[in-house]
C-alpha positions in Angstrom: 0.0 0.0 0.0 1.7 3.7 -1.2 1.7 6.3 1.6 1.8 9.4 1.5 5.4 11.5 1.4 6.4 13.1 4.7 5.0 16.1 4.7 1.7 15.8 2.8 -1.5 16.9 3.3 -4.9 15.8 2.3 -7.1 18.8 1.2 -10.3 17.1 -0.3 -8.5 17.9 -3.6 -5.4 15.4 -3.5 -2.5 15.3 -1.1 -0.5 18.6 -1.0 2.8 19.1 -0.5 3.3 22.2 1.9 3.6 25.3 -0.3 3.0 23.2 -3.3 -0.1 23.0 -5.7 -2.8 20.4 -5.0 -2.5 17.6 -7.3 -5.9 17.8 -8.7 -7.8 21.4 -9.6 -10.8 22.6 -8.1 -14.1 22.3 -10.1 -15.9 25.0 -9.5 -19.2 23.2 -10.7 -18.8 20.4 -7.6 -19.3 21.0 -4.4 -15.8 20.9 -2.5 -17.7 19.1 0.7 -19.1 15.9 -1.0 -18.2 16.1 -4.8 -21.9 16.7 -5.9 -23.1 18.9 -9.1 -23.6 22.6 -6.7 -25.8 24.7 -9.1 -23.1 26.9 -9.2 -24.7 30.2 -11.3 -21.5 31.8 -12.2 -20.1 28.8 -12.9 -22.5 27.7 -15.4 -21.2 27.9 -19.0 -22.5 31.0 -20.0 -22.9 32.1 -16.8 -26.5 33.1 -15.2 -27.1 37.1 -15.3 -29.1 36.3 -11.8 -26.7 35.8 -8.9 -26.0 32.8 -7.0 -28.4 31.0 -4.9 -25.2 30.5 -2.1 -25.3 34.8 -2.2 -28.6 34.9 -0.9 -28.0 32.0 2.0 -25.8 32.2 5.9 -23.1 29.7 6.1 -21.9 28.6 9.1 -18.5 28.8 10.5 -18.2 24.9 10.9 -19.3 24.3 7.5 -17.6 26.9 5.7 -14.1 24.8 7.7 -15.3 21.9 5.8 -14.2 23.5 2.8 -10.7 22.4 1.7 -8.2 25.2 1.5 -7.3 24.9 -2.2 -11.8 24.9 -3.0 -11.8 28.3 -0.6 -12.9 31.3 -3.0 -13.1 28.8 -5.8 -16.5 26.4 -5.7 -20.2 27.1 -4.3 -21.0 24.7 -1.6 -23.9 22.9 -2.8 -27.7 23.2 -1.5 -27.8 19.8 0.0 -24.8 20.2 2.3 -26.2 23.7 3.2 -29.9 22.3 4.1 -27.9 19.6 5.7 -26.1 21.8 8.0 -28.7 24.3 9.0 -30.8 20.8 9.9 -28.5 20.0 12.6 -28.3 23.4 13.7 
């Protein structure tokens, strides 16, 4: 079984080295907390003249620090992990 180099870090995007690129990029069309499609409307190909659904919605702190650190500022958490987490609030 490979493990990982001494040093690496697993982001949610691929193991990073520190102050390295991750090894895979962020899609901005998934969700960087489970993967999913996240209606993303500027990242929609063209992109939506209406903004965001996520722009319209609080996140909480403990949700937004599921977000990998290379996904930060990149990809729209999705609606289902949002309904999710205001459910257990």
């Amino acid at each position: 079984m490979p493990t990982a180099p001494a040093g690496a870090v697993f982001d949610g995007g691929g193991l990073t080295l520190a102050g390295m690129m991750p090894t895979a990029p962020v899609d901005p069309c998934r969700c960087p907390v489970c993967g999913s499609a996240n209606a993303c409307a500027m990242a929609a190909s063209p992109p939506s003249a209406e903004p965001c659904w996520c722009t319209r919605v609080q996140l909480s702190q403990q949700l937004l620090q599921k977000v990998p650190l290379a996904a930060r500022d990149k990809a729209c958490i999705c609606q289902a992990c949002v309904q999710a987490d205001q459910a257990r609030a």
